[in-house]
C-alpha positions in Angstrom: -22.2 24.1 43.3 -19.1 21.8 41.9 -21.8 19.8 41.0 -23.7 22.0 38.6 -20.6 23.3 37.1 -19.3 20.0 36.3 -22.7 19.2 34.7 -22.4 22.5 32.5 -19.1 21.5 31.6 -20.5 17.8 30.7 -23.2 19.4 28.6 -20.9 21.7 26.5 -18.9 18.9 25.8 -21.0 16.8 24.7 -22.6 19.6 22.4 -18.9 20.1 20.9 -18.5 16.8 20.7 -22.6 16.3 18.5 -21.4 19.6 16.3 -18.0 17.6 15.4 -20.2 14.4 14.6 -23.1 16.3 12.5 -20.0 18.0 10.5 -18.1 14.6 10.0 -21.4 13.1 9.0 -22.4 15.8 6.6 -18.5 15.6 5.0 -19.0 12.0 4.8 -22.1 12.7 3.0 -20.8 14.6 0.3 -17.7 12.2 -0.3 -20.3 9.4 -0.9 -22.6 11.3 -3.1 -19.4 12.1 -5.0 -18.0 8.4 -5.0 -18.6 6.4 -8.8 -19.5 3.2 -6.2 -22.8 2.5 -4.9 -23.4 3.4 -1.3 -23.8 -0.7 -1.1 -20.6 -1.1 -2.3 -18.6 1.3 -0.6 -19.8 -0.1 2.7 -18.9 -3.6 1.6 -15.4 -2.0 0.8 -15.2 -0.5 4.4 -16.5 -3.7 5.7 -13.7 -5.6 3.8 -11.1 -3.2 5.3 -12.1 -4.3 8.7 -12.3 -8.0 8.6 -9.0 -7.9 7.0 -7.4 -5.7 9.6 -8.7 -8.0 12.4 -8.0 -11.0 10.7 -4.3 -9.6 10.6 -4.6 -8.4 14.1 -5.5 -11.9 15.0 -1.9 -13.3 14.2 0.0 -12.1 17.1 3.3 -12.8 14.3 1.7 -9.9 12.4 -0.1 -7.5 14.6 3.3 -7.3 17.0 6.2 -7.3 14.0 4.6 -5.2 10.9 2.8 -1.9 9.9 0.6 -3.3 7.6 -2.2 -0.7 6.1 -5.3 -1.9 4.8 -7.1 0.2 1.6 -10.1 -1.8 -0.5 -11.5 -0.2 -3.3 -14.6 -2.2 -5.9 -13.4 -5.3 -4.0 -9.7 -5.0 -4.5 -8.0 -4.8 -1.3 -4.4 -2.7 -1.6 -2.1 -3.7 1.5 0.9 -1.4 2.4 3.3 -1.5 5.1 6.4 -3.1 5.9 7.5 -6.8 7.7 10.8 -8.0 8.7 10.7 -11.1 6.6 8.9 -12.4 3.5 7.5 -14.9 5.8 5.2 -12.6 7.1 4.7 -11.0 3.8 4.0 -14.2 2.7 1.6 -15.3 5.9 -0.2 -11.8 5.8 -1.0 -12.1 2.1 -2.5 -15.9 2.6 -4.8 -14.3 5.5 -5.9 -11.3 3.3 -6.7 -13.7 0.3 -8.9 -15.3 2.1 -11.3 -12.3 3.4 -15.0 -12.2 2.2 -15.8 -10.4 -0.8 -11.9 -10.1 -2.0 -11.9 -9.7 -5.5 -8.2 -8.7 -5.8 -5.4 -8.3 -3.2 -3.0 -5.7 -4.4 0.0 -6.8 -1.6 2.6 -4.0 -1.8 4.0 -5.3 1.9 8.0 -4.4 1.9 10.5 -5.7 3.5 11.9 -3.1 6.0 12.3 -1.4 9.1 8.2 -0.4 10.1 7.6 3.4 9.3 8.1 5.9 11.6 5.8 8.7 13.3 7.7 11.2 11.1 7.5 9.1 7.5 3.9 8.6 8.2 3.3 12.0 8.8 5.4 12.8 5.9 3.2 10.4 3.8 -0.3 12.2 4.9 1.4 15.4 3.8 2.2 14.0 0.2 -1.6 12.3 -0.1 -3.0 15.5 0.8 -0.8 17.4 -1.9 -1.7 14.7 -4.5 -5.6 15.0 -3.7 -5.3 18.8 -4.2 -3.6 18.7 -7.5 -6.4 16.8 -8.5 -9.0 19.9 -7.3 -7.3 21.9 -9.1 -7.2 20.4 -12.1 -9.9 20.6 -14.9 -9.0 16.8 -16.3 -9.4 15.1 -13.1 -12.3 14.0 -11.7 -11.1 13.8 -7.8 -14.0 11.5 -6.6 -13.3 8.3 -8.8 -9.9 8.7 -7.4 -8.7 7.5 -3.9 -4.7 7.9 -3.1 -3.0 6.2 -0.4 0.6 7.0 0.1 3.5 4.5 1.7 6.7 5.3 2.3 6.6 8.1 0.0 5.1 6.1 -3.0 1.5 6.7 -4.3 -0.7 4.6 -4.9 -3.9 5.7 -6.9 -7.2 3.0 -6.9 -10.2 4.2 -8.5 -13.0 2.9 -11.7 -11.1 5.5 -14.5 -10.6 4.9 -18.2 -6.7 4.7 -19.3 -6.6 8.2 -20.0 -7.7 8.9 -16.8 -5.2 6.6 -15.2 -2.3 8.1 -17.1 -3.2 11.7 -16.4 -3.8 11.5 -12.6 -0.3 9.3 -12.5 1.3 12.1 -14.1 -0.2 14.5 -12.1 0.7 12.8 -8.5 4.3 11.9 -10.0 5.2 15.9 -10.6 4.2 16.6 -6.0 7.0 17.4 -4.5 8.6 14.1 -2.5 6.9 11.7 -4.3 9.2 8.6 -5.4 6.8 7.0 -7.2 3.5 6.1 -8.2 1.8 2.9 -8.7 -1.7 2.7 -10.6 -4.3 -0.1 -9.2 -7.2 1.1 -10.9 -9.9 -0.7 -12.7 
């Protein structure tokens, strides 16, 4: 009887677990369709954002003393986090320069204590306000925009026109706890 039981329960789970992937592949789905990039590219810019991290997580200097995030957009690769040392700012930038299909690296590394559970929660919290001040407003178009926030700056990539750029930095500046906001758009 245990038997069957735990079976049932397998077999529910796994169902849960199949809804959960249809709707994450469906959401994915519509944020690609809505994305200026081609599919092509945007899997080139995900593939960038892995060989970099792994070529970082190679260097047992980096992976075990920084918090180094990885973002590429069109190419340009936008690294955030925080080192000890310029050293490794220095070292980490050199490894991420050298990644296939880098156009650009963007290194916004800080020196500084690594972020905490709390400022990184904080920092979700702020991108999420930023990305829905964009929804909400009738001058934004939210898909050529992608924000990454560090340390409670904002950093906005994207393909926009200057107008664009301007309005969506003014928009993200006025969110509540952001210090400030950094354009890297094409």
């Amino acid at each position: 009887m245990k038997k069957y039981v735990l079976l049932l329960l397998s077999c529910l789970l796994v169902q849960g677990c199949v809804e959960t992937a249809i709707v994450a592949s469906a959401v994915s789905a519509v944020s690609a369709a809505n994305d200026p990039r081609s599919v092509g590219k945007q899997i080139d810019d995900n593939g960038i954002e892995v060989r970099a991290t792994v070529q970082l997580m190679k260097d047992a200097d980096i992976s075990d003393n920084t918090n180094i995030t990885i973002v590429s957009y069109n190419g340009q690769l936008l690294a955030v986090g925080q080192a000890p040392t310029q050293s490794l700012i220095n070292k980490a930038d050199a490894i991420l320069k050298n990644v296939d299909h880098v156009v650009k690296v963007h290194n916004q590394i800080k020196i500084g204590p690594l972020a905490t559970i709390g400022s990184k929660a904080k920092d979700a919290w702020i991108t999420t306000k930023v990305k829905s001040a964009y929804l909400t407003s009738d001058t934004i178009d939210s898909g050529n925009i992608k924000v990454v926030t560090e340390n409670q700056e904002v950093y906005l990539m994207g393909i926009v026109d200057g107008e664009q750029a301007n309005q969506a930095a003014t928009i993200a500046s006025k969110v509540s706890g952001v210090l400030k906001v950094i354009k890297v758009f094409q």
